[in-house]
C-alpha positions as CSV (number, residue, x, y, z in Angstrom):
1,X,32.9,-34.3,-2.0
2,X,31.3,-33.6,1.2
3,X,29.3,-30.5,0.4
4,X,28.6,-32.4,-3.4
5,X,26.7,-35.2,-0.9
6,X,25.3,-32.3,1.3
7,X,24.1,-30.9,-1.5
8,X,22.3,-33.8,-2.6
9,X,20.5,-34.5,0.1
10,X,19.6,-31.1,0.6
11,X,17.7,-31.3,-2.6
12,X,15.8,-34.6,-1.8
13,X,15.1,-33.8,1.2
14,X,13.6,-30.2,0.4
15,X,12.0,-31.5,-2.6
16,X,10.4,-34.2,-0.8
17,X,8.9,-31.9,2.0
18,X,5.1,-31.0,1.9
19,X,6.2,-27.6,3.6
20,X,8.5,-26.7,1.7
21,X,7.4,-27.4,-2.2
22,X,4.1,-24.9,-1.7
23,X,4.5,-22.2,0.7
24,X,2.9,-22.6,3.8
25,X,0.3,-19.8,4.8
26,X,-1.8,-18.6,7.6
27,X,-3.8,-15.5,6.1
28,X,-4.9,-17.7,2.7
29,X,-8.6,-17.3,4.6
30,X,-7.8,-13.5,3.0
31,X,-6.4,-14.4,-0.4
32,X,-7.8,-17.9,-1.4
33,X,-6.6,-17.0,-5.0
34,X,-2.8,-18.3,-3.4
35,X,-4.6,-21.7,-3.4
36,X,-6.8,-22.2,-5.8
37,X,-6.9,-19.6,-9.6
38,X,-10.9,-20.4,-9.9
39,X,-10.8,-18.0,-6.9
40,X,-9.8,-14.6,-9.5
41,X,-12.6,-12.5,-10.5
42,X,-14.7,-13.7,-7.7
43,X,-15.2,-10.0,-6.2
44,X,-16.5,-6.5,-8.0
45,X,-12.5,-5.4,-8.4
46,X,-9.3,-5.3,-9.2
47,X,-7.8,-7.3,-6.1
48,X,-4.4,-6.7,-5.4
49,X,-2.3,-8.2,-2.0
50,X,1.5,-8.6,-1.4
51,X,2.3,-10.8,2.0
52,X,5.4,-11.6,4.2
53,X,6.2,-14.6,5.8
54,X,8.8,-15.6,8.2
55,X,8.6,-18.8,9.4
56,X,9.6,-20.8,12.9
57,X,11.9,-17.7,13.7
58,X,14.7,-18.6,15.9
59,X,15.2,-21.8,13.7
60,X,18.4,-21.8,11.5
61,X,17.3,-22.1,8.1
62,X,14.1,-21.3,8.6
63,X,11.1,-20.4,5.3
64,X,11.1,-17.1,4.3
65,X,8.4,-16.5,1.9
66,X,7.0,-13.1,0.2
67,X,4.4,-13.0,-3.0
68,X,2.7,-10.3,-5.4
69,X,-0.7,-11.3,-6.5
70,X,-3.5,-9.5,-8.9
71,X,-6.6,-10.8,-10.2
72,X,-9.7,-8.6,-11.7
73,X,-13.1,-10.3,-13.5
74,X,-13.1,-9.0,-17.0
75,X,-16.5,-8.1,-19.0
76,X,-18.7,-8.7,-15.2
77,X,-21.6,-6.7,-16.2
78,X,-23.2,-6.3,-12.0
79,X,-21.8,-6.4,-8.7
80,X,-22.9,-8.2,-5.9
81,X,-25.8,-10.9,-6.2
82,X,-29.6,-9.7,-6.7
83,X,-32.9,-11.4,-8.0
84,X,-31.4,-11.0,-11.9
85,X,-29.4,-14.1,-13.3
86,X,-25.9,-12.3,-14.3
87,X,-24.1,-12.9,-17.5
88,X,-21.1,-15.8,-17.9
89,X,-17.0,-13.3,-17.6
90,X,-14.0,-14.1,-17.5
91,X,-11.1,-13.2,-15.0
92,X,-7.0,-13.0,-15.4
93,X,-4.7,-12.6,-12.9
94,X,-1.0,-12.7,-11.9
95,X,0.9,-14.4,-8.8
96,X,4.7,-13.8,-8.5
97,X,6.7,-16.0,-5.1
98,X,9.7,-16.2,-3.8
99,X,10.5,-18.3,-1.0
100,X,13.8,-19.4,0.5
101,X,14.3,-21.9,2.9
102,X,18.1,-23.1,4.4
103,X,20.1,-23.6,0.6
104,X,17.3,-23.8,-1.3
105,X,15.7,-20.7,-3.2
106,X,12.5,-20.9,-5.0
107,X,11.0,-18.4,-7.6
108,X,7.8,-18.7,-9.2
109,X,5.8,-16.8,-11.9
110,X,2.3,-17.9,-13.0
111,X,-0.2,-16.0,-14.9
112,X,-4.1,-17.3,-14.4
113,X,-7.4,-17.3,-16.1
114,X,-10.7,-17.9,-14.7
115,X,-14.6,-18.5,-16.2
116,X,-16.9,-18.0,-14.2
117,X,-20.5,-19.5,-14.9
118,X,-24.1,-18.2,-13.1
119,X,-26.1,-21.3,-12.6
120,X,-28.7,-19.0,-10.9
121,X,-29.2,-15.6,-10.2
122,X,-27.4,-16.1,-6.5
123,X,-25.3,-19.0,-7.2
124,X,-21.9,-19.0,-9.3
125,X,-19.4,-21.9,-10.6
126,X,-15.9,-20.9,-11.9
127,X,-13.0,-23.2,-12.9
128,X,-9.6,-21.6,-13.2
129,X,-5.8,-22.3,-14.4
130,X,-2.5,-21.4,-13.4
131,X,0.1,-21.8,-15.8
132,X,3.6,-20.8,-15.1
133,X,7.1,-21.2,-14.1
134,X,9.4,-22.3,-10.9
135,X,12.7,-22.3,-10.1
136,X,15.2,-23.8,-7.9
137,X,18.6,-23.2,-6.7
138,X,20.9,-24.2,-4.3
139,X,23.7,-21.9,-3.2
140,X,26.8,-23.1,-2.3
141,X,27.6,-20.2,0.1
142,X,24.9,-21.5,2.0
143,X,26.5,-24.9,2.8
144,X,28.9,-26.1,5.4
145,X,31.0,-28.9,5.9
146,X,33.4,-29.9,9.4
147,X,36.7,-30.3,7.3
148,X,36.1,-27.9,4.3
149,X,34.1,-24.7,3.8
150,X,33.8,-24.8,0.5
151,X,34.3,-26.9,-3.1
152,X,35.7,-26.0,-6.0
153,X,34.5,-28.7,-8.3
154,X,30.7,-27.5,-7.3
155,X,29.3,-24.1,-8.5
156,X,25.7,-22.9,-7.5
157,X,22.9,-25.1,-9.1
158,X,19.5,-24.0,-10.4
159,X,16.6,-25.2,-12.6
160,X,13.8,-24.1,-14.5
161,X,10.4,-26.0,-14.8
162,X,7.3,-25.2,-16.8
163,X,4.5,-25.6,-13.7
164,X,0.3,-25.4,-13.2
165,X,-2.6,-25.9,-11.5
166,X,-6.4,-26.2,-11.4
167,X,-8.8,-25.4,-9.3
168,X,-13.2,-25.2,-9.0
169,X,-15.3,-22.6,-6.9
170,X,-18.6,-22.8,-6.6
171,X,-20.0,-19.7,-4.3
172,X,-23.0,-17.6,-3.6
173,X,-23.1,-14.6,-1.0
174,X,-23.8,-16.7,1.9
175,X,-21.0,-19.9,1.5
176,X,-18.3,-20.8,-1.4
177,X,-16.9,-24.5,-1.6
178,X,-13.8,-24.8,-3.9
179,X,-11.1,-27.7,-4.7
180,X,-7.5,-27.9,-7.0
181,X,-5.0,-29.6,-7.4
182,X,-0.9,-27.5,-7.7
183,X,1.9,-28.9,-9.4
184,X,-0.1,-30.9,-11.9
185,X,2.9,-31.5,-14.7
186,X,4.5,-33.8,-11.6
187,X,8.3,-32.0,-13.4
188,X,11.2,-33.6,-11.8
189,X,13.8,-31.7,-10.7
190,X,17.5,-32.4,-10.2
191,X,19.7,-29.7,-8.5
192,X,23.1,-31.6,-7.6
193,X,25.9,-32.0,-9.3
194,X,26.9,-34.9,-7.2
195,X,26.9,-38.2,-9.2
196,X,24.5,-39.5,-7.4
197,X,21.6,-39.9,-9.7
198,X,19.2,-38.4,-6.9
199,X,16.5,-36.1,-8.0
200,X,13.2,-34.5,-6.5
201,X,9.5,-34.0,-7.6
202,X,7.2,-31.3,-7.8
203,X,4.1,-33.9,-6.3
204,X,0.9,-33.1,-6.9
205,X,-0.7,-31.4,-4.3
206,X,-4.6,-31.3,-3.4
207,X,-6.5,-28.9,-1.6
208,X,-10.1,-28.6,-0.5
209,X,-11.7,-25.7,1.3
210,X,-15.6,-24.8,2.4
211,X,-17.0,-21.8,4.5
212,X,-20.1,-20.0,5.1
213,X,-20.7,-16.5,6.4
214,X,-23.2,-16.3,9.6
215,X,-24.8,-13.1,10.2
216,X,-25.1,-13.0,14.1
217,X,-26.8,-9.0,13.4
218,X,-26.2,-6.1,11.0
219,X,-22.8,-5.4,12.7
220,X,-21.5,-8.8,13.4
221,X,-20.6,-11.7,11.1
222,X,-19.2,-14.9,11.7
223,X,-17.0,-17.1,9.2
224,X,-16.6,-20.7,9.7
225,X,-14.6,-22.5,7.1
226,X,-12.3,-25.6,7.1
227,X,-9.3,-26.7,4.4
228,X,-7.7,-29.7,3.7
229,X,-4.4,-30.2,2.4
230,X,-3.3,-33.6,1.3
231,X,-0.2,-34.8,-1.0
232,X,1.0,-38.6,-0.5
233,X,2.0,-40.2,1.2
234,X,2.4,-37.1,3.7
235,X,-0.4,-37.1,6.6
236,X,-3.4,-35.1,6.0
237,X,-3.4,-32.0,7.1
238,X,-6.3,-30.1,8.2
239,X,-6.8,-26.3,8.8
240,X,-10.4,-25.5,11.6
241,X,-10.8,-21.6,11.0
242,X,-13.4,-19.2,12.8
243,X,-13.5,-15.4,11.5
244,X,-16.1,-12.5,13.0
245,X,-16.2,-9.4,11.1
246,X,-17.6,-6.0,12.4
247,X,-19.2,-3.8,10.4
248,X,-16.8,-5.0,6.9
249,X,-14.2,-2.8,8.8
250,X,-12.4,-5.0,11.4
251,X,-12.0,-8.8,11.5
252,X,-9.8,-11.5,14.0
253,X,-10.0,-15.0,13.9
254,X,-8.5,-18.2,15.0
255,X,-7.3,-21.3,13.3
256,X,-6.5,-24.6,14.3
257,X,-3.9,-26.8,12.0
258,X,-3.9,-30.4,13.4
259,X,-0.1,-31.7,14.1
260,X,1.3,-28.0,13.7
261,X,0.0,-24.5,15.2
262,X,-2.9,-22.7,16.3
263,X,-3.1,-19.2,15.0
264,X,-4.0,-16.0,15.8
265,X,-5.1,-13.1,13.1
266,X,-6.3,-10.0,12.9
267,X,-7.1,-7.5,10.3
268,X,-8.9,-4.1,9.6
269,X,-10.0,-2.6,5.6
270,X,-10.0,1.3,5.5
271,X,-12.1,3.3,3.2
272,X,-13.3,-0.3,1.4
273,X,-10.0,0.0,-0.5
274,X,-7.0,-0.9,1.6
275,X,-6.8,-4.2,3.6
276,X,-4.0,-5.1,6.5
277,X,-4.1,-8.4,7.7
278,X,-1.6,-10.2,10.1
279,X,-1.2,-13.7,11.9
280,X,0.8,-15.8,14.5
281,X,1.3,-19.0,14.6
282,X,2.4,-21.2,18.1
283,X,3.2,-24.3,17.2
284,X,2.0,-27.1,18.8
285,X,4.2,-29.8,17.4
286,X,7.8,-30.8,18.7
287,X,8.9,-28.4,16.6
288,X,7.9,-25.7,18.6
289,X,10.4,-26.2,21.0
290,X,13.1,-25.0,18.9
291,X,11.7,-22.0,17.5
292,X,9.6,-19.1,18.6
293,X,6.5,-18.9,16.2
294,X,5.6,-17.4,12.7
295,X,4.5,-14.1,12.0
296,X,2.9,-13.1,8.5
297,X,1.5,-9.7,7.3
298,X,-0.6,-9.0,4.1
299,X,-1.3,-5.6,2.6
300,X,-4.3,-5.4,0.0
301,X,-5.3,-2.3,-2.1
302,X,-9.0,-3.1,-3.8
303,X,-9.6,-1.5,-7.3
304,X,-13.1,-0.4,-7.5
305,X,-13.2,-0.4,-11.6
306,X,-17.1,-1.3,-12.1
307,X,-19.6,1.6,-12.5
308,X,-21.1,1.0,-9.1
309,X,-20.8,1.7,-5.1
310,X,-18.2,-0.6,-3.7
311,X,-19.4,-3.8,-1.9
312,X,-17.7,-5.7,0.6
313,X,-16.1,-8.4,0.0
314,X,-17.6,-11.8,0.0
315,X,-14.9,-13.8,1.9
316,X,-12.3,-12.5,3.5
């Protein structure tokens, strides 16, 4: 009975937890498409990034987190932005997660589509979808109890929920402003056998991000941006991030995440194709004296598919 109550409140508790229903992220700033699906097709190829997170390490139970993401533009008849109004296209892209945290595993599959609208010649609008499916599961090897290590009547527990989200980007070369909202269905989930009527959400979540690139010369570039997370009736949570690029070959940055960490990253692209990005994060919170930071590593390979000389890419 004990691990049946354990395992119940395992489940609310996790499910009620802003960290732990989406993946928490330091190197988003290079893969905005994690947040927000208006974000695919935004560059002049096929983008393709896998990351590794290991959160609060030192901390039993701690987030483990790894993802696959692709998106491409489809029927994008120019690169880059120029004095000639481009053509409305389309974009479609892939994210696959998997993140476990304590008894709790959670697998998610979503594919995404993207239109993306010229409203002039250097400014573009594009609203996206992801549409998809999670899954939870608790396993019972995972659980302890002082009198009993394990319970027969209780068998590891899973379920499957349709999931999506929205999102908006509006960008030009020079800044991009974007907004969505993840988890829109609201599914609930209930992973305990316990007859305790108990069951989680997947709550809405809301995020809004802005940034602008500052060219300081024709080597340097700064990138200022700012994102808020919010989902209620958790606090709001805000992310202050400062990037400087040199020469579109290496880039480091800092970011600030009231009530939680400041973090360091660094990153270098090679040949315009292949991207490595890390981070670290210290936390600043009274969590942070009971576990040793976060690390996090992305690897990108860039698929230059139009009939053109690879550009840079607009935010990174």
């Amino acid at each position: 009975m004990k691990i049946k109550i354990l395992v119940s409140a395992a489940s609310m508790v996790v499910m009620s937890s802003f960290a732990q229903q989406q993946n928490q992220y330091s190197m988003y700033m290079m893969n905005n498409f994690l947040l927000n699906p208006a974000v695919g097709g935004t560059e002049d190829y096929l983008d393709i990034k896998v990351g590794l997170r290991t959160q609060w390490v030192g901390l039993e139970g701690q987030p483990k987190s790894i993802f696959l993401s692709a998106h491409s533009p489809l029927g994008k008849q120019k690169t880059g932005f120029d004095d000639v109004k481009p053509l409305p296209y389309h974009s479609a892209g892939g994210l696959l997660s998997s993140d476990v945290t304590g008894v709790l595993n959670k697998t998610a599959f979503y594919g995404s589509y993207a239109f993306h609208l010229p409203i002039t010649n250097k400014l573009n609008v594009s609203v996206g979808a992801f549409l998809g499916l999670q899954q939870y599961r608790l396993n019972q090897s995972e659980l302890r109890a002082h009198d009993q290590a394990s319970d027969p009547g209780l068998t590891n527990t899973s379920q499957m929920s349709p999931d999506g989200s929205i999102g908006v980007w509006l960008y030009s070369k020079r800044f991009y402003v974007g907004g969505s909202s993840l988890q829109i269905l609201n599914m609930k989930m209930k992973l305990s056998e316990a007859n305790t009527g108990s069951a989680g959400k997947l709550n809405r979540h809301f995020f809004a991000t802005t940034g602008v690139r500052v060219k300081l010369n024709n080597d340097w570039t700064l990138v200022p941006s700012i994102l808020v997370k919010a989902l209620n009736p958790a606090p709001l949570q805000v992310d202050l991030n400062a990037k400087i690029r040199y020469k579109n070959m290496i880039w480091g940055g800092v970011s600030y995440r009231n009530m939680d960490a400041i973090v360091g990253l660094i990153g270098v692209v090679i040949d315009s194709k292949y991207e490595v990005g890390y981070s670290y994060d210290y936390n600043t919170s009274t969590l942070g004296n009971y576990n040793s930071g976060s690390h996090e590593i992305v690897l990108g390979y860039r698929l230059h598919h139009l009939k053109a000389k690879p550009v840079p890419a607009q935010f990174w």
